[in-house]
NUKE-897671 format. One line per 10 residues: number of its first residue (from 1); their letters; for each residue y, z, x of N, C-alpha, C. Coordinates in nm, 2 decimals. Layout:
BEGIN
NUM> A> Y:Z:X:Y:Z:X:Y:Z:X; ... $
//
This chain:
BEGIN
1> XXXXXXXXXX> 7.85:8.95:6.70:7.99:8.93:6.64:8.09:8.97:6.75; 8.21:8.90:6.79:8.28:8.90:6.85:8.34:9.05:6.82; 8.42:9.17:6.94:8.52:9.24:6.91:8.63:9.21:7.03; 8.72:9.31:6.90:8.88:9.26:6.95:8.87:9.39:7.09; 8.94:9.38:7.16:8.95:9.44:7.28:9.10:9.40:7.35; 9.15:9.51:7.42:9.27:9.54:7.52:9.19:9.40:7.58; 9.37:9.36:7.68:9.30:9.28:7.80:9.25:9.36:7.93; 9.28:9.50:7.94:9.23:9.63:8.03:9.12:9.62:8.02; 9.09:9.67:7.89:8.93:9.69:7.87:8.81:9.57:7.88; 8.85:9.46:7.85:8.80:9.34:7.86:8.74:9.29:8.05 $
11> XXXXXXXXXX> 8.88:9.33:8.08:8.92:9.29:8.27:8.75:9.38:8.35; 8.73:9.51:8.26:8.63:9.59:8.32:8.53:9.49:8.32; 8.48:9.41:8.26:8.34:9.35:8.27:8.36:9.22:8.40; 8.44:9.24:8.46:8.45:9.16:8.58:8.49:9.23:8.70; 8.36:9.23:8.78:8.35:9.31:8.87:8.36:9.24:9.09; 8.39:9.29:9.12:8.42:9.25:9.25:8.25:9.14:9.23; 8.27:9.01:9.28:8.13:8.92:9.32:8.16:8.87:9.20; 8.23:8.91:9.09:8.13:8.83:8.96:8.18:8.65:8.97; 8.11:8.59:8.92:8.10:8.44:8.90:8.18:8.47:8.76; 8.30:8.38:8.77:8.34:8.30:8.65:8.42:8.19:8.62 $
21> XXXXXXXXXX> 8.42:8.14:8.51:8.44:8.03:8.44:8.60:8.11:8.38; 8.71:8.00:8.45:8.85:8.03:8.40:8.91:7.89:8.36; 8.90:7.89:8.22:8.99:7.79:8.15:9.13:7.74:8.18; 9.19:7.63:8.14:9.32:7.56:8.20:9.31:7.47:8.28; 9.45:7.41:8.25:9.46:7.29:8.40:9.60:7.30:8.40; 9.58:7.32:8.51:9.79:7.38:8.57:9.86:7.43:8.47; 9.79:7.55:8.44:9.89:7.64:8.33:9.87:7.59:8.19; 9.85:7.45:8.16:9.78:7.42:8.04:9.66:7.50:7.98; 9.68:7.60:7.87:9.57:7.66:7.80:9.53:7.72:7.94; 9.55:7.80:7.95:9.55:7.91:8.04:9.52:8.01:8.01 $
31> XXXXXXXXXX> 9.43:8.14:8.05:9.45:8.28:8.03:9.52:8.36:8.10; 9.66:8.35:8.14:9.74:8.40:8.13:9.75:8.50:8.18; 9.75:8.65:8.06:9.77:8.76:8.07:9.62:8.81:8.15; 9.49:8.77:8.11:9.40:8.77:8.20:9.39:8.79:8.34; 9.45:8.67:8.39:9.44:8.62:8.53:9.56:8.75:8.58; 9.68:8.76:8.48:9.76:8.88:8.52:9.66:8.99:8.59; 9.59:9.06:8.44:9.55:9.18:8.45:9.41:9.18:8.63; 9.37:9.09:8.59:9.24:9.04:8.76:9.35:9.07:8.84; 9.42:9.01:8.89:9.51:9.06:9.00:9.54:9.24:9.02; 9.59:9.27:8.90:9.64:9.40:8.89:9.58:9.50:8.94 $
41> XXXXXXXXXX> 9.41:9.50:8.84:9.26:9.53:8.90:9.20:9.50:9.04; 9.27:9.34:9.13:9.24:9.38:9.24:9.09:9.34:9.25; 8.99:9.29:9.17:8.90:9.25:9.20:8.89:9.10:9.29; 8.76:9.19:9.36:8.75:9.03:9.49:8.64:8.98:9.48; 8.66:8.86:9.56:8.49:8.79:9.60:8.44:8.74:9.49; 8.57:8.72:9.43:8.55:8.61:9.30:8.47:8.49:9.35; 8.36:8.42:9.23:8.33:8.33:9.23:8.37:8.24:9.13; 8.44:8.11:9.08:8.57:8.11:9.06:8.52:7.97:8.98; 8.51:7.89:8.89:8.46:7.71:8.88:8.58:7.76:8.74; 8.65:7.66:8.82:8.77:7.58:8.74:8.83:7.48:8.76 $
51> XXXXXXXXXX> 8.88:7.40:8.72:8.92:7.27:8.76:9.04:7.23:8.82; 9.13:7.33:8.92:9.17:7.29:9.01:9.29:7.41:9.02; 9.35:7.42:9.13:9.41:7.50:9.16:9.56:7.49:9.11; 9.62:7.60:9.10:9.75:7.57:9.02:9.84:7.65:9.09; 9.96:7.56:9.13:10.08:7.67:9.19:10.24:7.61:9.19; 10.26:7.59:9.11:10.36:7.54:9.06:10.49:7.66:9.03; 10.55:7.60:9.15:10.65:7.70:9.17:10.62:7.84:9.24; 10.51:7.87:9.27:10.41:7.98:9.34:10.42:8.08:9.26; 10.27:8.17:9.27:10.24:8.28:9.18:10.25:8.28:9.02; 10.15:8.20:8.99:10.18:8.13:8.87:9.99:8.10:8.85 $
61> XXXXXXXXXX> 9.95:8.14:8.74:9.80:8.07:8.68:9.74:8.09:8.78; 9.60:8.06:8.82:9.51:8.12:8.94:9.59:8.07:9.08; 9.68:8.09:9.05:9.80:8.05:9.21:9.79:8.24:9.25; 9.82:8.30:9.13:9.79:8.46:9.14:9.65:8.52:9.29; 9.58:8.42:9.22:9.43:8.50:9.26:9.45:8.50:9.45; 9.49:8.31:9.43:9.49:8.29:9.54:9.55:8.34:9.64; 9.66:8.35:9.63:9.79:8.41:9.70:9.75:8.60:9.76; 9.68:8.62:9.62:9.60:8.78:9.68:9.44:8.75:9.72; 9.39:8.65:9.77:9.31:8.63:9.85:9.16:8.69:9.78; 9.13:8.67:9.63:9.05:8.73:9.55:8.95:8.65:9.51 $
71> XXXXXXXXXX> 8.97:8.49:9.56:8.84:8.43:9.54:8.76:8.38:9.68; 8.61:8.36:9.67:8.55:8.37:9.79:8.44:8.21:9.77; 8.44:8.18:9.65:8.41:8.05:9.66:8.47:7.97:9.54; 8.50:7.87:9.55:8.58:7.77:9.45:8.50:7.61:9.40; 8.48:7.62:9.28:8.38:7.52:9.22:8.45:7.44:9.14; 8.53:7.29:9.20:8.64:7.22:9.16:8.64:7.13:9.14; 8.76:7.08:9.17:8.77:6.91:9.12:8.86:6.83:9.26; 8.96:6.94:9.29:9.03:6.96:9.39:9.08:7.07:9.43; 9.19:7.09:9.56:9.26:7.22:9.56:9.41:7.14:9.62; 9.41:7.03:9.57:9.54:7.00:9.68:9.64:7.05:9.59 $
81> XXXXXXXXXX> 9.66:7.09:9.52:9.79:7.13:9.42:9.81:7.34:9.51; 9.73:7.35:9.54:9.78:7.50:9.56:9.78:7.50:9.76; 9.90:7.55:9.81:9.87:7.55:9.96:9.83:7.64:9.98; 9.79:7.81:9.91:9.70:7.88:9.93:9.57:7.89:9.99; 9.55:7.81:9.87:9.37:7.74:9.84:9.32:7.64:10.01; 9.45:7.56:10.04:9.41:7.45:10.13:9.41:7.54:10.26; 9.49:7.62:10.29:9.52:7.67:10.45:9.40:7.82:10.46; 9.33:7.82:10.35:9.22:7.95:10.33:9.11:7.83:10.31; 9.11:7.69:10.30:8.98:7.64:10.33:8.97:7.59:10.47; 9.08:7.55:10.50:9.15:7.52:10.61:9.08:7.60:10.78 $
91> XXXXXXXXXX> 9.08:7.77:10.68:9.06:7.84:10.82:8.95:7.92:10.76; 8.84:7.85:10.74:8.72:7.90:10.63:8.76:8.06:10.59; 8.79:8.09:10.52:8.81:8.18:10.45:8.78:8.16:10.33; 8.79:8.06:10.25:8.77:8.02:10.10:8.64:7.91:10.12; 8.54:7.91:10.08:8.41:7.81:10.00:8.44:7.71:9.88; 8.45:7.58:9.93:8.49:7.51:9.80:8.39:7.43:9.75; 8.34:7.37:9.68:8.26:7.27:9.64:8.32:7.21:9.54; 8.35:7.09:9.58:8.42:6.96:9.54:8.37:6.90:9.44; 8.36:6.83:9.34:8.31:6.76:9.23:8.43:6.65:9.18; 8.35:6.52:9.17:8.45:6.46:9.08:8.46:6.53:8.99 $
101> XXXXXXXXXX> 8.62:6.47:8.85:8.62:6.53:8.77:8.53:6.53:8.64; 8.49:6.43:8.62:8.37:6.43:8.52:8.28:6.48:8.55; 8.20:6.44:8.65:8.11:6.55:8.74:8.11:6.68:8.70; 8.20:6.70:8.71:8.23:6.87:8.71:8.21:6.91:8.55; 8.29:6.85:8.52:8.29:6.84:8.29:8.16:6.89:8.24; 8.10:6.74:8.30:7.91:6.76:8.25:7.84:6.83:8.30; 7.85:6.87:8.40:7.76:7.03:8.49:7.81:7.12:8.44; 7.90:7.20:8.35:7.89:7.29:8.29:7.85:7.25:8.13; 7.91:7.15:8.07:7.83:7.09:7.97:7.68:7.11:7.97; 7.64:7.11:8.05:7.49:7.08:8.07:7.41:7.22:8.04 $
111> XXXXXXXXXX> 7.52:7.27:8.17:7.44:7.44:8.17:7.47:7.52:8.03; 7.61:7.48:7.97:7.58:7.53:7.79:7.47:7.46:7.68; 7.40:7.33:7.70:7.35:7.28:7.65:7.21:7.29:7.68; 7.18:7.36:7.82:7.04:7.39:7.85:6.98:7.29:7.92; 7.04:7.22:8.00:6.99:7.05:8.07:6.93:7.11:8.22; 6.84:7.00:8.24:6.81:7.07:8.35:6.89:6.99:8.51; 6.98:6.89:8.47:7.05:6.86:8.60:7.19:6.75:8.54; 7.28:6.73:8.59:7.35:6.58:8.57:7.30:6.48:8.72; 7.30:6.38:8.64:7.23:6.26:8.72:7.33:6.17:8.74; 7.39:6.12:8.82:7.55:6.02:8.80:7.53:5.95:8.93 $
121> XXXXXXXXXX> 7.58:5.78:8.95:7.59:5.73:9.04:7.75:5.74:9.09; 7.83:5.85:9.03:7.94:5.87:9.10:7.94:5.90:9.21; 7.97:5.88:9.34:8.00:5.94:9.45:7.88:5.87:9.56; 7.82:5.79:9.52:7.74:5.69:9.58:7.77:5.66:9.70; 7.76:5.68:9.79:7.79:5.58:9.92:8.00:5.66:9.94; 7.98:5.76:9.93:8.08:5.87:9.98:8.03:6.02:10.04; 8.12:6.09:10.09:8.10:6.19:10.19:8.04:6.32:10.02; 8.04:6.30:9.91:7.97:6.33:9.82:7.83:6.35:9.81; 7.80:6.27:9.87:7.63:6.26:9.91:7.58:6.39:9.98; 7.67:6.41:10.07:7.65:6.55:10.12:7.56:6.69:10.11 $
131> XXXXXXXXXX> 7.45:6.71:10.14:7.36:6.79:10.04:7.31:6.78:9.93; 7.33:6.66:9.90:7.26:6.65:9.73:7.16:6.53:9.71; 7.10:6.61:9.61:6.96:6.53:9.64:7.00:6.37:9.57; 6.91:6.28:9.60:6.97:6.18:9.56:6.84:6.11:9.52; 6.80:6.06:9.41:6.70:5.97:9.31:6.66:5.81:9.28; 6.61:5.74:9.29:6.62:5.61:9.25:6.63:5.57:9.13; 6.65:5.56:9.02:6.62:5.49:8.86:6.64:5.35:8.81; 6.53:5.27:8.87:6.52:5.16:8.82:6.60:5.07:8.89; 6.59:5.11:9.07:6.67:5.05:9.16:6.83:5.05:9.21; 6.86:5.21:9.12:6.99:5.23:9.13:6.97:5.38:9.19 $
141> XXXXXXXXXX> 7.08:5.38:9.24:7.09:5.55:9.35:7.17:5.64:9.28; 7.08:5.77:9.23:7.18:5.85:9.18:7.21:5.95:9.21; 7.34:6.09:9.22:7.33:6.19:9.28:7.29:6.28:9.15; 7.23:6.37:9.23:7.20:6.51:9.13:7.20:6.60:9.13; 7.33:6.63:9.03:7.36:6.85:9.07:7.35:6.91:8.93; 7.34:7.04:8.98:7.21:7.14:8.93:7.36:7.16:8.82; 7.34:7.20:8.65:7.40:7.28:8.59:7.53:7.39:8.62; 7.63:7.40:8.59:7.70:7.53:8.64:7.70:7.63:8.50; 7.69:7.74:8.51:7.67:7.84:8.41:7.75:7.96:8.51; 7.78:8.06:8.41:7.87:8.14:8.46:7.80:8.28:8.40 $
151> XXXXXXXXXX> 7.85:8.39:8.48:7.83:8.54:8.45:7.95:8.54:8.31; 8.09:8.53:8.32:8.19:8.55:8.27:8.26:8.41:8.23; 8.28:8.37:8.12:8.43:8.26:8.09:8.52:8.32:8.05; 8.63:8.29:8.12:8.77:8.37:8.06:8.82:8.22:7.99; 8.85:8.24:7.86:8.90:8.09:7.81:9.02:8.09:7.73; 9.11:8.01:7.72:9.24:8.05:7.64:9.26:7.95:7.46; 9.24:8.00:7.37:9.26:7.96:7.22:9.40:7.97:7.20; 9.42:7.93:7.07:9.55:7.99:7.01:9.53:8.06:6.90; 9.44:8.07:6.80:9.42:8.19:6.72:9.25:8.22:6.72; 9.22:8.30:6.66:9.08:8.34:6.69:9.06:8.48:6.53 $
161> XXXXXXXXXX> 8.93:8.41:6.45:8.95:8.49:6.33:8.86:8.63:6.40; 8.85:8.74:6.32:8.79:8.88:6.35:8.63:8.82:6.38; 8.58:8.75:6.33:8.42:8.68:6.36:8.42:8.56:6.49; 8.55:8.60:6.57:8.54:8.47:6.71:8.54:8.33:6.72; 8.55:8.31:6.60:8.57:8.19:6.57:8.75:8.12:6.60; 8.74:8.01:6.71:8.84:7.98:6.79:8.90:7.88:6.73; 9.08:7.84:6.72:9.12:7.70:6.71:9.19:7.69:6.85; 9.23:7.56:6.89:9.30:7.50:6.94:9.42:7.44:6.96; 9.55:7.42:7.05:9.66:7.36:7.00:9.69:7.25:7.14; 9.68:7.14:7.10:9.68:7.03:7.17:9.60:7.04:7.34 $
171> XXXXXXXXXX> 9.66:7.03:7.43:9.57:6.99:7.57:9.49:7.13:7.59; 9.49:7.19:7.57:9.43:7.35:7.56:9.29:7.36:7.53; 9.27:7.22:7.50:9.11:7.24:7.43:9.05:7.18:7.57; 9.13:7.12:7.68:9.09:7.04:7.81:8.95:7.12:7.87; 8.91:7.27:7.94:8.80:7.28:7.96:8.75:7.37:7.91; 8.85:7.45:7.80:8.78:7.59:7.74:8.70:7.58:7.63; 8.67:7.47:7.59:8.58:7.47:7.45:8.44:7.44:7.56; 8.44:7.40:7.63:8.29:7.35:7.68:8.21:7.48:7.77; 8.35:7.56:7.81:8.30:7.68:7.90:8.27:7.81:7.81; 8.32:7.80:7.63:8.26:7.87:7.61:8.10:7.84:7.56 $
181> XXXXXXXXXX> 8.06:7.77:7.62:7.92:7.76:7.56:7.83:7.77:7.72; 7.89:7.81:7.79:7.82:7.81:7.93:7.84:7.93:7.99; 7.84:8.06:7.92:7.85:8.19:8.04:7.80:8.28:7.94; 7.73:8.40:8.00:7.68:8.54:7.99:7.74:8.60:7.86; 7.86:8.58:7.93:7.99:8.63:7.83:8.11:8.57:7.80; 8.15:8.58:7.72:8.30:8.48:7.70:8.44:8.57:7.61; 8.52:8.61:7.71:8.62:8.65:7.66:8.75:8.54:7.61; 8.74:8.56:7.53:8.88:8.45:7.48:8.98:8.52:7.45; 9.06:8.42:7.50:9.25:8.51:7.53:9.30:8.39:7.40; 9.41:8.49:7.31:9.46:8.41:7.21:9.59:8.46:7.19 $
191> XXXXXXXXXX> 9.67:8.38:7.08:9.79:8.47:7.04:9.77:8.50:6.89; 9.71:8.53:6.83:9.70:8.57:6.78:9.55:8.61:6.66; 9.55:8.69:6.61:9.42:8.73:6.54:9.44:8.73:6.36; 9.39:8.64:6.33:9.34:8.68:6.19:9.22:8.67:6.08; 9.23:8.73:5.98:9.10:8.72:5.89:8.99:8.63:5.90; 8.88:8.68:5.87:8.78:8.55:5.86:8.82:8.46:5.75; 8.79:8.35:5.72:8.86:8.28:5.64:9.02:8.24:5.65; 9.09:8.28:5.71:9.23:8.22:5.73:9.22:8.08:5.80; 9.11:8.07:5.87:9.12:7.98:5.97:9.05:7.84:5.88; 9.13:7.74:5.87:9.05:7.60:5.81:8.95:7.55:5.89 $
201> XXXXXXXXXX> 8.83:7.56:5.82:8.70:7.53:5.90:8.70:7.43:6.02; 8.77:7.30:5.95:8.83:7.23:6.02:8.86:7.18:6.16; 8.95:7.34:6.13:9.00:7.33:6.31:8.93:7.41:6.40; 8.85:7.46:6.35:8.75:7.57:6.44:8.68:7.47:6.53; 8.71:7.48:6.68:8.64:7.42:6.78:8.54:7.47:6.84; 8.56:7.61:6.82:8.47:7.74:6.92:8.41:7.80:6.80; 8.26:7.79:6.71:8.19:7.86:6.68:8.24:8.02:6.71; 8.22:8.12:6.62:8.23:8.26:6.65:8.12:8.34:6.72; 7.99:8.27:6.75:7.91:8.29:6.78:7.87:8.25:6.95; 7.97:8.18:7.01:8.01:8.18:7.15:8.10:8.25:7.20 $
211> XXXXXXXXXX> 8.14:8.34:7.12:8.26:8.44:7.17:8.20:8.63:7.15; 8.26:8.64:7.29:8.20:8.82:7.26:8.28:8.90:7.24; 8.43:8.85:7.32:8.55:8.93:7.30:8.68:8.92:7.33; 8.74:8.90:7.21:8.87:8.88:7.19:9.02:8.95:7.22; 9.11:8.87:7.34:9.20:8.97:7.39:9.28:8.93:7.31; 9.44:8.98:7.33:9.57:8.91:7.25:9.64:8.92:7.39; 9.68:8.79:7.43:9.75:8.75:7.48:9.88:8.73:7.47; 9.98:8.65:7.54:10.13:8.64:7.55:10.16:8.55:7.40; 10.22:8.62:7.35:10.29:8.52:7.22:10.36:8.36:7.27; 10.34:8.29:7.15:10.44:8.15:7.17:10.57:8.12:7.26 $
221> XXXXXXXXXX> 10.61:8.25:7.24:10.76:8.25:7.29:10.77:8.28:7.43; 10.68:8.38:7.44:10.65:8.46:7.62:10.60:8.32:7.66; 10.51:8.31:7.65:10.44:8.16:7.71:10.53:8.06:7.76; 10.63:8.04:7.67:10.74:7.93:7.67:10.81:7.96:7.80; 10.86:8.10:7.77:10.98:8.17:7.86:10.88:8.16:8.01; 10.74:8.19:8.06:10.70:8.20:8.17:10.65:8.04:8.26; 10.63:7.96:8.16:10.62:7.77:8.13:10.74:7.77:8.22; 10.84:7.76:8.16:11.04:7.73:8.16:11.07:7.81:8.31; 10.97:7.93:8.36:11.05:8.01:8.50:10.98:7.92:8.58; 10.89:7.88:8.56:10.83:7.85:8.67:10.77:7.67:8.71 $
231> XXXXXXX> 10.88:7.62:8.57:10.85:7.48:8.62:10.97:7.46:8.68; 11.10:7.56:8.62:11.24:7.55:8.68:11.24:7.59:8.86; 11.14:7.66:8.89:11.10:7.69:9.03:11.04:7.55:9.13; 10.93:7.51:9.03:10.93:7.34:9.09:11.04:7.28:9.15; 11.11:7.24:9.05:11.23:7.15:9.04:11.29:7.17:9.20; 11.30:7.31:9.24:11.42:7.38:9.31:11.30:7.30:9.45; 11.14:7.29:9.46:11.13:7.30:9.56:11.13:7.15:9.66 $
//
């Protein structure tokens, strides 16, 4: 059964090296106050699979991690959105491994579902081929990479009942419903907590049974106000 926890207390189970799984795409369904508290903590040598880097307006969503130089390999889709990310792969300081974006989707899909590989003729006859083993089936060439599973998923909901059971509110469901079914541990960042049974079965996307522990993150309004500083920062650049 899921417990409610500080995002302090939570942040402890992530330790310098740990591998994780961080929900969002450019600030979309984000964990937020999370990614805050990691910086604060100062933990390094992150291992990091998320679907792409975010810096919009700078210091902003894992634009944080990067900018403090806390991740040590990156498991993506891309990094051209963050110039952190590119000029620390740039001067190898940062490890990236590239994935298309579906690619990427079903290799953690996979590793929650217990698969033992994704098999895809994506990237066929591209610089993708790269170290990866590659198969014949039935006259066709296919690449094949190994599952991604995580020590930690940090993932972002919008409410979450006392039994961990998650809903969602529009694009937010983009990669954190799949990551909680793929790591050790799964902390989920929400705005808010209530009763079991409040929540219409319905909308429950995230089982309470893939969840270990629930932080309370930035309210509707905070969200808004930090959304609003830092797209207005874009604009300016």
């Amino acid at each position: 059964m899921a417990v409610v926890q500080s995002v302090e207390e939570a942040v402890k189970n992530i330790k310098d090296g740990t591998r994780v799984m961080i929900g969002g795409f450019l600030g979309s369904g984000s964990p937020l106050k999370m990614i805050d508290t990691m910086v604060e903590k100062n933990v390094r040598d992150l291992d990091v699979i998320s679907v792409t880097g975010c810096y919009p307006g700078g210091g902003f969503d894992l634009g944080k991690l990067s900018i403090n130089k806390q991740i040590k390999k990156f498991t993506a889709t891309h990094i051209g959105t963050d110039p952190q990310f590119v000029k620390q792969y740039l001067d190898g300081e940062l490890e990236v491994e590239f994935n298309p974006m579906g690619t990427w989707i079903e290799r953690i899909r996979a590793g929650g579902a217990g698969l033992g590989a994704v098999v895809t003729p994506v990237g066929i006859g591209t610089e993708m081929e790269e170290g990866r083993e590659k198969i014949n089936v039935e006259g066709r060439d296919y690449l094949v990479y190994p599952p991604l599973r995580a020590e930690v998923a940090i993932i972002k909901a919008h409410k979450a009942d006392k039994s961990g059971n998650l809903v969602y509110k529009g694009t937010a469901m983009n990669s954190n419903v799949v990551m909680a079914t793929a790591a050790d541990l799964v902390i989920a960042e929400v705005e808010e907590v209530v009763e079991v049974g409040e929540l219409y079965h319905g909308d429950i996307k995230t089982p309470g049974i893939f969840v270990d522990i629930i932080v309370v993150g930035n309210s509707p309004e905070e969200r808004k106000e930090i959304y609003t500083e830092h797209w207005e920062k874009t604009k300016k650049l």
